[in-house]
C-alpha positions in Angstrom: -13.8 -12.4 9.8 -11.2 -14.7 10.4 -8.0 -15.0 11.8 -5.0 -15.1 9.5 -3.7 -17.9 11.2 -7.3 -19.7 10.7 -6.9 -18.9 6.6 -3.5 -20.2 6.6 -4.6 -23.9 8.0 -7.7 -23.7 5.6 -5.1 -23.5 3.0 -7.1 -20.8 1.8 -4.2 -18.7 2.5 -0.7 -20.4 1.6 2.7 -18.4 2.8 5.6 -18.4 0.5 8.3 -20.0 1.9 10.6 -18.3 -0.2 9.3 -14.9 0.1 7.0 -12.1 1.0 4.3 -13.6 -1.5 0.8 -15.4 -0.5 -0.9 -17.7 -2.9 -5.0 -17.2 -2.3 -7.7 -19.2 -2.9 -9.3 -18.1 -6.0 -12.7 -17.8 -4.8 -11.4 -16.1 -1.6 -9.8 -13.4 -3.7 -12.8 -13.0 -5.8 -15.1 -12.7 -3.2 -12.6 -9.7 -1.3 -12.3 -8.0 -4.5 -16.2 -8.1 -5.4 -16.7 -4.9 -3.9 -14.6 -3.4 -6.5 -15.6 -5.3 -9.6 -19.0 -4.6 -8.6 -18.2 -0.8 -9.2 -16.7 -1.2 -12.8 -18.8 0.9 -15.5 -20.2 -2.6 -17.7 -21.4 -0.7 -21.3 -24.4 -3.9 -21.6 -24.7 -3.4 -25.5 -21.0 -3.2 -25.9 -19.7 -6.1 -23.9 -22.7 -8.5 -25.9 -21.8 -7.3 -29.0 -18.5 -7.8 -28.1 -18.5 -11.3 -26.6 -21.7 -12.9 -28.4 -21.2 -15.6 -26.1 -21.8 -14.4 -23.2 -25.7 -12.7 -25.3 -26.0 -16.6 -25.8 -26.1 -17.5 -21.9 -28.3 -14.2 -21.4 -30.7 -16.2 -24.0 -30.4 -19.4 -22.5 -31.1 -17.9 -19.4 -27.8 -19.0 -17.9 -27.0 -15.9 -16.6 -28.7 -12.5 -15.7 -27.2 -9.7 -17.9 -23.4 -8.3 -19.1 -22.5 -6.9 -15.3 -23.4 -10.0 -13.7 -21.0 -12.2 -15.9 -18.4 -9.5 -15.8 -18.4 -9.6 -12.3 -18.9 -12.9 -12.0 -16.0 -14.3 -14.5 -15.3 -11.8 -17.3 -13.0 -9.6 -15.2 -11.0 -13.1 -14.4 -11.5 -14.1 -17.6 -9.7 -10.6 -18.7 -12.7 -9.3 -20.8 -13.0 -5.8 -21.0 -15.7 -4.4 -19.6 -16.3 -1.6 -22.1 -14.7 0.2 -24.8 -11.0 1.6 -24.1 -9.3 3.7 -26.7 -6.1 3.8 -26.6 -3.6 6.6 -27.1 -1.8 5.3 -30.4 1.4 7.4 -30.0 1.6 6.9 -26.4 1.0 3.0 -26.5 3.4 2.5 -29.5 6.2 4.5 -27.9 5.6 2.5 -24.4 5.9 -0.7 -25.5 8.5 -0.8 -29.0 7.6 -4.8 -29.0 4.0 -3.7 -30.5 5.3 -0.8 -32.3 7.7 -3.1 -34.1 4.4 -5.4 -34.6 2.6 -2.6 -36.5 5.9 -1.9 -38.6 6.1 -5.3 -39.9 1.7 -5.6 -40.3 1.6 -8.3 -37.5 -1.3 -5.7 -36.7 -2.7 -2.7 -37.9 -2.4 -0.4 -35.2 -1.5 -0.5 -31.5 -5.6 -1.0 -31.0 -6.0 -3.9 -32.2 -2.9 -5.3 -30.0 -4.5 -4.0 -27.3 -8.3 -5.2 -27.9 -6.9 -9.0 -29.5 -4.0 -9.6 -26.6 -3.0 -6.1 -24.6 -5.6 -6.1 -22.5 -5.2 -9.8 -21.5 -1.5 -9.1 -20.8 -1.9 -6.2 -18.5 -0.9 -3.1 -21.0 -1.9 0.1 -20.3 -4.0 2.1 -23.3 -2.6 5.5 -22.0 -0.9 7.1 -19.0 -3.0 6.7 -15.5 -5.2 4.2 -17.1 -8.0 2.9 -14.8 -11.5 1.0 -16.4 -14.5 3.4 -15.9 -16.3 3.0 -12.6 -20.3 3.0 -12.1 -19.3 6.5 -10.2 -17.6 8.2 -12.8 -20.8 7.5 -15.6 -23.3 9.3 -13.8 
């Protein structure tokens, strides 16, 4: 481990100036968070059927399997790692921009905001939301 200071003049770590906030490294971040991607529930038939792109690198042999691209780049890529339903009444009355989106048939219902650009912009599907952990399948 090392010392703050010793992140900070690696730039891997940069102090705002301005305020309480720290810009990181990406790869930094993504290796102190892999703990916790690792233990995201990854539905394999779901996420390929999903993203056929990433069946395409399985097939070229370019990566192992759904989980190891999720952890690898799909949760910074903002792919969802499995199905999420979401609560129609409760999403529509949480956010009125998507409600008044359905109203005028910019989409059909507040899932298919969420699946085509919700997800991506940090919307929640339903109240205490929280993606499915390895734990909580078994």
């Amino acid at each position: 481990m090392q010392s703050y200071a010793a992140l900070i003049n690696q730039k891997i770590l940069v102090p705002s100036q301005r305020s309480n906030y720290v810009a990181v490294e990406l790869h930094f971040l993504a290796q102190a968070l892999q703990a916790q991607i690792s233990s995201v529930y990854v539905d394999e038939a779901w996420y390929l059927k999903r993203y056929p792109d990433i069946a395409s690198a399985i097939a070229l042999g370019q990566i192992k399997h759904a989980a190891a691209h999720y952890q690898l780049h799909g949760y910074f890529e903002h792919r969802m790692p499995h199905e999420i339903l979401v609560d129609e009444d409760w999403y529509l009355n949480e956010y009125p921009d998507i409600k008044k989106a359905v109203q005028n048939k910019i989409y059909q219902f507040g899932q298919q905001h969420f699946e085509e650009l919700g997800y991506k912009e940090g919307r929640i599907p339903y109240p205490n939301f929280s993606l499915k952990t390895l734990a909580s399948v078994l």
